[in-house]
C-alpha positions as CSV (number, residue, x, y, z in Angstrom):
1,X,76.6,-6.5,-15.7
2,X,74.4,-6.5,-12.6
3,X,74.4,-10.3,-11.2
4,X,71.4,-12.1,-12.2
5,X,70.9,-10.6,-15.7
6,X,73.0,-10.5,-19.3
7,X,72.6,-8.0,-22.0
8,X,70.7,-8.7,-24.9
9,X,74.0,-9.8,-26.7
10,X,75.2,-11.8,-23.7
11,X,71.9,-13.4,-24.0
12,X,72.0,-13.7,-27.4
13,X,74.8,-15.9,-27.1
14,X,74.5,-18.4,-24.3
15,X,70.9,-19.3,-25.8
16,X,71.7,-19.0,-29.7
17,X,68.6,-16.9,-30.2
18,X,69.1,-13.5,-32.5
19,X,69.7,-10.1,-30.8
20,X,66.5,-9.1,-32.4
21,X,64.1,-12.3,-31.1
22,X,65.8,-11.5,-27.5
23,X,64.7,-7.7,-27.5
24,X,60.7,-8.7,-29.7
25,X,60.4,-11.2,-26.3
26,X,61.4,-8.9,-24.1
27,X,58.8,-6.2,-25.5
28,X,56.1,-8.6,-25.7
29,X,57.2,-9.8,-22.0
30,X,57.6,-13.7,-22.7
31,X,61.5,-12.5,-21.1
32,X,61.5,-11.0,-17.9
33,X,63.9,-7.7,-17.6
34,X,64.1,-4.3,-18.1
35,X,65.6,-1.5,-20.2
36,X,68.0,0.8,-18.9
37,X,68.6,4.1,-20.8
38,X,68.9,2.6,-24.5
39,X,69.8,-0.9,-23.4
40,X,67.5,-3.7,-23.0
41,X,68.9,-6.4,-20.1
42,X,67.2,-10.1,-19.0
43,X,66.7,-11.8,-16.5
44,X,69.0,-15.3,-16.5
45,X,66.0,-17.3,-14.6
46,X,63.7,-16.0,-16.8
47,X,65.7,-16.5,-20.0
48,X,66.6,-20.4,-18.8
49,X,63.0,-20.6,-17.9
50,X,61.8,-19.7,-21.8
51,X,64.8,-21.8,-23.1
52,X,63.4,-24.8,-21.4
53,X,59.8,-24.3,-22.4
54,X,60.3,-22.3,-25.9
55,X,58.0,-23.9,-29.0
56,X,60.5,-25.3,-31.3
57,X,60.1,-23.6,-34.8
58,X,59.2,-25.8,-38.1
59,X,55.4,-27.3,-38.7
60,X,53.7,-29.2,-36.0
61,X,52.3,-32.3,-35.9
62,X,48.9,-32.9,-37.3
63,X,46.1,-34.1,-35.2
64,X,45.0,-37.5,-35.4
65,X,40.7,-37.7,-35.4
């Protein structure tokens, strides 16, 4: 792979996000990278920079008035 990026499946592994979730973010460009012929390929600075700031799943915590 060209230095700097990983495949979706390289990236799907070193972050233990789903193949899918890594291709829907890189379509709705919360991932930086591009696609080349049929396969989709990320940015690693982009992909640590989403990891650090990512919303964590489950409910959130309810406003106090």
């Amino acid at each position: 792979m060209v230095k700097g990026y990983l495949s979706v499946t390289e990236a799907s592994a070193h972050s233990g996000i789903s193949n899918k979730q890594i291709t829907r973010l890189l379509r709705l460009g919360k991932l930086k990278g591009y696609k080349v012929a049929t396969v989709w390929v990320v940015k690693v600075a982009s992909l640590e920079r989403y990891l650090a700031n990512r919303p964590r799943p489950g409910p959130k915590p309810k406003k106090r008035a």
